[in-house]
C-alpha positions as CSV (number, residue, x, y, z in Angstrom):
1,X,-24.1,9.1,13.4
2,X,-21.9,12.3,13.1
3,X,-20.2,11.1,9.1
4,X,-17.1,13.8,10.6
5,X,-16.4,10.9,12.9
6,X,-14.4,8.5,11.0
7,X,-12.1,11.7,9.5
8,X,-11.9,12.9,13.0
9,X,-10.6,9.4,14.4
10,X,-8.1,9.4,11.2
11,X,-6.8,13.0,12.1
12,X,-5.4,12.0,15.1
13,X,-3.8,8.4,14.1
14,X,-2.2,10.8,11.5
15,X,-1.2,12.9,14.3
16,X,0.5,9.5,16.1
17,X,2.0,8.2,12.7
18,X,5.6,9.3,12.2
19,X,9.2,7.7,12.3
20,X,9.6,8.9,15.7
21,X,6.3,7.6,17.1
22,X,6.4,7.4,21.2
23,X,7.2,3.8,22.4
24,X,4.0,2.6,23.5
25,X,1.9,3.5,20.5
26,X,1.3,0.4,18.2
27,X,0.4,1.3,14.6
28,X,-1.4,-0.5,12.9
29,X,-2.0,-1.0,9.1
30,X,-4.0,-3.2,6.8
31,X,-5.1,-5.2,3.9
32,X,-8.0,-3.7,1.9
33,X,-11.0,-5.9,1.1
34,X,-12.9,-5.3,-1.7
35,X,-15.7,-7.0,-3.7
36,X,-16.0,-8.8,-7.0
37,X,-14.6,-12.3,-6.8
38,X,-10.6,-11.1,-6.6
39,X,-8.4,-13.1,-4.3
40,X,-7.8,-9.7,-2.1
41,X,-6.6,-12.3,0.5
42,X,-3.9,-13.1,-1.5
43,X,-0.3,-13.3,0.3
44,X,-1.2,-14.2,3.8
45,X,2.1,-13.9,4.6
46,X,3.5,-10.3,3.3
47,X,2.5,-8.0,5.7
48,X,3.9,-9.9,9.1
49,X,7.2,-10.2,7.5
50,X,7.1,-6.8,6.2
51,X,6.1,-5.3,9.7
52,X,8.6,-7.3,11.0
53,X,11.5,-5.7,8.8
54,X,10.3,-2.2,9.1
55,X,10.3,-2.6,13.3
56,X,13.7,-4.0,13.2
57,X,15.2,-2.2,10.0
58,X,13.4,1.5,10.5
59,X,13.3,1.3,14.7
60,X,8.8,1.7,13.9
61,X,6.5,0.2,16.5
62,X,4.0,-1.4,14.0
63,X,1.6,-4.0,15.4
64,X,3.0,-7.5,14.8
65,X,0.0,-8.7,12.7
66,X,-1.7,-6.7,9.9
67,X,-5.6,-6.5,9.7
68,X,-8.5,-6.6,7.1
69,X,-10.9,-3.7,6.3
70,X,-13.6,-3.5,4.1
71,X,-13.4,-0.8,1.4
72,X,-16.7,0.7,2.4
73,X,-15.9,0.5,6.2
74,X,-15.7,3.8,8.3
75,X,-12.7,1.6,9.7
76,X,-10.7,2.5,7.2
77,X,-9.8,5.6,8.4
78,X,-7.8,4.1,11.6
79,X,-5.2,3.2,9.3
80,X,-2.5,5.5,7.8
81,X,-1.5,2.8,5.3
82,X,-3.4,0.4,3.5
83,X,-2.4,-2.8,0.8
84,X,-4.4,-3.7,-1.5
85,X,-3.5,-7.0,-4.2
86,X,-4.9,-9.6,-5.9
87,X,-4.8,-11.3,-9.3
88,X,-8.3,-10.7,-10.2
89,X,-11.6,-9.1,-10.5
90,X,-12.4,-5.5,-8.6
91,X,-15.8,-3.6,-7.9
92,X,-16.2,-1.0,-6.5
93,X,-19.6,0.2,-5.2
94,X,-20.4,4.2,-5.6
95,X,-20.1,4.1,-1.9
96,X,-17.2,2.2,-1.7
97,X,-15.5,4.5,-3.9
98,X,-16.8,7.7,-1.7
99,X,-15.2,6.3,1.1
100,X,-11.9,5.3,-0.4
101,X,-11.7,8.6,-1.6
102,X,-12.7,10.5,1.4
103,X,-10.3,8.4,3.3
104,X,-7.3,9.3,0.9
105,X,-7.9,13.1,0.6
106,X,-8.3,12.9,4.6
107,X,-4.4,11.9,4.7
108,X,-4.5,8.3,3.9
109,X,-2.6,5.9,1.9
110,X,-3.2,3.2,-0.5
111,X,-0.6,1.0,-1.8
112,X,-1.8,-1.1,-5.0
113,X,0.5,-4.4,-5.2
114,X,-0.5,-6.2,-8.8
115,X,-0.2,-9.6,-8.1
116,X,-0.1,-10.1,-11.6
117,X,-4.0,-9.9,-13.5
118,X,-5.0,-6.7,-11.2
119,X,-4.2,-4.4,-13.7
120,X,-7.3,-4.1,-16.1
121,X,-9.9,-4.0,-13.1
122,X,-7.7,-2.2,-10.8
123,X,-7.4,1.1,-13.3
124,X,-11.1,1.0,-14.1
125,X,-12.1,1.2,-10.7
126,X,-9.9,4.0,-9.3
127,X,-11.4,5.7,-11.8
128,X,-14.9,6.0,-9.6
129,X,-12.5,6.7,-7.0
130,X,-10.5,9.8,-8.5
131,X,-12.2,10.4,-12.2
132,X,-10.4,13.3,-12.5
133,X,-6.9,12.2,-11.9
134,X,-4.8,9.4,-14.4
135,X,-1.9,7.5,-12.9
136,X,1.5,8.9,-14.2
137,X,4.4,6.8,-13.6
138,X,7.1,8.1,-11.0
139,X,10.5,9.5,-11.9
140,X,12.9,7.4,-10.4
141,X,14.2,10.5,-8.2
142,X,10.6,10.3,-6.5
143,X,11.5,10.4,-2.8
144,X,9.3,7.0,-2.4
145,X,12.2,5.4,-3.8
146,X,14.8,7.0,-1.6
147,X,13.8,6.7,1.8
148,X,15.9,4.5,4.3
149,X,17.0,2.5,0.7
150,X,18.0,4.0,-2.5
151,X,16.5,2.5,-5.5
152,X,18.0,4.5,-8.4
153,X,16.1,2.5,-10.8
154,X,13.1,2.5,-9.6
155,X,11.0,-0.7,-8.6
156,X,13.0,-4.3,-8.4
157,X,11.9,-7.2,-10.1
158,X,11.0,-10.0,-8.2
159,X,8.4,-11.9,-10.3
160,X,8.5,-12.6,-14.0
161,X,5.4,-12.6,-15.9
162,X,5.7,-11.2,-19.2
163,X,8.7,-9.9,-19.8
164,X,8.2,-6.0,-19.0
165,X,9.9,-3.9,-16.7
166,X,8.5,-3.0,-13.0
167,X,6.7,0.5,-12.7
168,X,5.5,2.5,-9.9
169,X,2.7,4.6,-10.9
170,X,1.0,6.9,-8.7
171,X,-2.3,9.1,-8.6
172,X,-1.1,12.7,-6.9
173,X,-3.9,15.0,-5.5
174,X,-3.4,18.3,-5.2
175,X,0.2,17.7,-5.2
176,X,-0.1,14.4,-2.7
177,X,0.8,11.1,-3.9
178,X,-2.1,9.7,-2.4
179,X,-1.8,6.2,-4.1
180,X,1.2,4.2,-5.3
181,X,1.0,1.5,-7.7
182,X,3.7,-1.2,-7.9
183,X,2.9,-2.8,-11.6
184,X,4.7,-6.0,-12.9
185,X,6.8,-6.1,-10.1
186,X,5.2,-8.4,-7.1
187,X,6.7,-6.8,-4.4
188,X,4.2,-8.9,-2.2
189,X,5.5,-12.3,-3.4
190,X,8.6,-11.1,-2.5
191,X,7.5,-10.5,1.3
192,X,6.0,-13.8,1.9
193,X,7.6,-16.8,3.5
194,X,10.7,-18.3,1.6
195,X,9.4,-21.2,1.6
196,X,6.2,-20.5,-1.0
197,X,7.9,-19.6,-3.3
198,X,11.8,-20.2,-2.9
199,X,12.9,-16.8,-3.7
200,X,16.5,-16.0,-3.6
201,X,17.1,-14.0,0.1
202,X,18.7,-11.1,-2.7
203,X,15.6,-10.9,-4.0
204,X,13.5,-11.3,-0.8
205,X,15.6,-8.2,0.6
206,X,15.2,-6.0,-2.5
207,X,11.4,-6.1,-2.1
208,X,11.2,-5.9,1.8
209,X,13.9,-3.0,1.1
210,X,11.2,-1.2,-1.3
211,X,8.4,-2.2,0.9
212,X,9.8,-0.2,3.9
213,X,10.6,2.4,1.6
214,X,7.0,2.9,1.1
215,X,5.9,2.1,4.6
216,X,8.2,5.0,5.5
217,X,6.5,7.6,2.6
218,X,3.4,6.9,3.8
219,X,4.1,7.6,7.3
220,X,5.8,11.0,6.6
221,X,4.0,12.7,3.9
222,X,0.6,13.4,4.6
């Protein structure tokens, strides 16, 4: 098999995936599997409701119901956006990191979502992924935090854990932000159902407000 192929199928999603996609195309995005024993399953929930919000909120045509890909998956270059949490471990196979590289040079986009526990494993194995690049943390006039909503502080809180302050870090290649990192923040918690975890509907908005925010990045900057 042609290995062009799955870059080739990306290139023209990317050419579908914009604020003013036609009607009838459904985009899709998804939640990124990996391996090691971390609950990348985590927040069931998030994604729906955050779809939701974008289609009624930003006027996008994303499919109603997100999907799963494997890390080392040539499928992971029909998506233009991809979520990755968890509260646990992370491994990532050389392969698995060729392709999640391959895939976010090629125009994609990964959003990392520390559902608190993420952090140590998360770092180390971007690291396979991009050894050349560190994450540096986003001025607050980064337009990811100005799209449709204005967040002049940067990331909200939605989750305590211990005590610090929400940050968005990203790794930029050649000048892309290829990967943003929402850090002691758990803007996924703050997607999911009310009901799990009886988050004030402030609260709730704030992160689906962010979420779109970076739904919308992705989308327009490739």
């Amino acid at each position: 098999m042609d290995n062009r192929l799955p870059k080739i199928l990306f290139s023209a999603v990317i050419a579908l995936t914009s604020l003013q996609a036609l009607p009838q195309e459904s985009l899709k995005i998804a939640k990124l599997k990996y391996h090691g024993g971390g609950d990348w399953y985590a927040n069931k929930t998030a994604l729906p409701n955050l779809i939701r919000f974008c289609n009624q909120e930003l006027n996008m045509n994303l499919a109603s119901d997100d999907e799963i890909v494997d890390v080392g998956s040539s499928e992971l270059f029909l998506y233009p956006y991809i979520y990755m949490t968890g509260h646990g471990n992370v491994v990532f196979s050389d392969q698995d990191a060729e392709n999640l590289r391959d895939y976010l040079i090629s125009g994609g986009f990964l959003h990392i979502d520390d559902n608190y526990g993420l952090d140590q494993f998360v770092r180390l194995e971007m690291k396979k992924v991009f050894p050349e690049l560190e994450f540096v943390e986003l001025p607050f006039n980064h337009p990811i935090y100005h799209q449709k909503f204005h967040f002049d502080n940067g990331l909200p809180k939605i989750h305590e854990h211990d005590g610090k302050p929400p940050q968005g870090f990203g790794l930029i290649y050649e000048g892309r932000l290829v990967c943003f990192y929402t850090y002691e923040c758990d803007l996924g918690n703050g997607w999911e159902d009310q009901v799990i975890y009886n988050d004030p509907e402030e609260k709730r908005q704030q992160a689906l407000k962010m979420g779109a925010n970076i739904i919308a990045y992705s989308f327009t900057v490739f």
